[in-house]
C-alpha distance (Angstrom), angle and dihedral (degrees) to the residues before:
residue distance angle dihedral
X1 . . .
X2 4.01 . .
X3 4.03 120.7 .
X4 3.68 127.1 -151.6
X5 3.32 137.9 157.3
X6 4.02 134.1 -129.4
X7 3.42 142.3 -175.7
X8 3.57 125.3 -118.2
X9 4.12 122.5 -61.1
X10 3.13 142.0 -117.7
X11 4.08 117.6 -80.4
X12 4.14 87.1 -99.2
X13 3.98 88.9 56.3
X14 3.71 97.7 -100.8
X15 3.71 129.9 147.0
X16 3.71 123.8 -146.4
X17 3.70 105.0 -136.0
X18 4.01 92.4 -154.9
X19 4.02 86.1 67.0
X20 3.88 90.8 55.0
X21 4.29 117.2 129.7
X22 3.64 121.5 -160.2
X23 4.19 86.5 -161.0
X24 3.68 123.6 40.0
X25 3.89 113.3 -98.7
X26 3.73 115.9 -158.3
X27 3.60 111.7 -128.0
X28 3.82 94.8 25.7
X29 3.65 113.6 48.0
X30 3.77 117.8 74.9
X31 3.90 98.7 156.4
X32 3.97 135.0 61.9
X33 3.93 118.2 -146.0
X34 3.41 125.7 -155.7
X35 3.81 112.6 -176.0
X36 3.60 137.8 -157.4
X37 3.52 118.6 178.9
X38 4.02 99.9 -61.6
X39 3.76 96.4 -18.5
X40 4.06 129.2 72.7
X41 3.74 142.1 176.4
X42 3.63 114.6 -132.9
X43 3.90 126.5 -168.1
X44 4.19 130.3 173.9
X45 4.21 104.2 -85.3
X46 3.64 105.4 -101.8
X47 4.05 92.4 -111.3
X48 3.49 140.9 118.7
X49 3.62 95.1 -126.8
X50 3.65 95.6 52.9
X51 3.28 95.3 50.1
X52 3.84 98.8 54.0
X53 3.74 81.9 53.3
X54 4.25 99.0 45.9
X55 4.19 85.9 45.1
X56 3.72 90.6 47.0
X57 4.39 83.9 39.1
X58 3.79 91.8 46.3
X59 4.05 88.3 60.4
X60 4.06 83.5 51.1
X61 3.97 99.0 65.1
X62 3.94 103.4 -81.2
X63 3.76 92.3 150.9
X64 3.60 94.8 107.7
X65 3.97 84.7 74.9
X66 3.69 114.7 21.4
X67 4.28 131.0 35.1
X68 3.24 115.1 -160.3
X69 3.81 132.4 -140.2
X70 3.75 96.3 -131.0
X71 4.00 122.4 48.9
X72 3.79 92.4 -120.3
X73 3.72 137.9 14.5
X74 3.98 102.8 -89.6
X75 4.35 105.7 -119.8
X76 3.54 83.3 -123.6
X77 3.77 105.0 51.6
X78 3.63 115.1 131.1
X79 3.76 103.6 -176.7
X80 3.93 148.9 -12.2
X81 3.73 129.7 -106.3
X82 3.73 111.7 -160.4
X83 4.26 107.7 -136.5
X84 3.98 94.0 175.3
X85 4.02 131.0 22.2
X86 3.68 121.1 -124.8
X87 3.77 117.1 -116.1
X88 3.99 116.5 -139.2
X89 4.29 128.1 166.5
X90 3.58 128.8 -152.0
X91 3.91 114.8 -93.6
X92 3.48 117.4 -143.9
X93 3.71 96.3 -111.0
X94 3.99 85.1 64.6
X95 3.94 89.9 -104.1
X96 4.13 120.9 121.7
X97 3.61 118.8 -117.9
X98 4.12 121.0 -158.3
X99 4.35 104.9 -111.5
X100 3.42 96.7 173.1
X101 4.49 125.9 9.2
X102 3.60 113.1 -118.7
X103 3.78 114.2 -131.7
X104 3.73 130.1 -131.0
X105 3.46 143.3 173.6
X106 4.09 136.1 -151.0
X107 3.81 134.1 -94.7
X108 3.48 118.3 -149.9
């Protein structure tokens, strides 16, 4: 297994390879990677930061990776807790493509 981190994707659920972390960077890495071979499961990092920026994302149009247990984003949410990963393959041009939406859910 290999981890890396990205930032968020583009509004068809694809990941720009070139933007890919092998550490977590505050400010710039929203999403956890967990490869295997060309497949990975990829979650929102489990950080403040990144979840002030996926909560202020989600508002932006990322349903093409995530669903959400609640219709909206509660005012008051504080945080995310991750209850499924997301699946995504390898593309041939290098890039990661959403397979399967990862699901989360809102902490107040």
């Amino acid at each position: 297994m290999y981890l890396f981190y990205m930032p968020p994707p583009d509004l068809t659920g694809v990941w720009d390879v070139s933007k890919s972390e092998p550490e977590f960077k505050e400010g710039v890495s929203i999403f956890k990677f967990e490869r295997v071979g060309d497949k990975a499961a990829f979650s929102i990092c489990d950080n403040p930061t990144a979840h002030r920026a996926a909560l202020g994302g989600l508002r932006r149009g990322w349903m093409s990776i995530v669903t959400q247990s609640e219709t909206f984003a509660p005012a008051s949410s504080q945080g995310i807790k991750n209850e499924k990963p997301g699946k995504a393959e390898l593309q041939p041009d290098g890039n990661w493509k959403v397979v399967d939406k990862a699901r989360i859910s809102f902490l107040d």
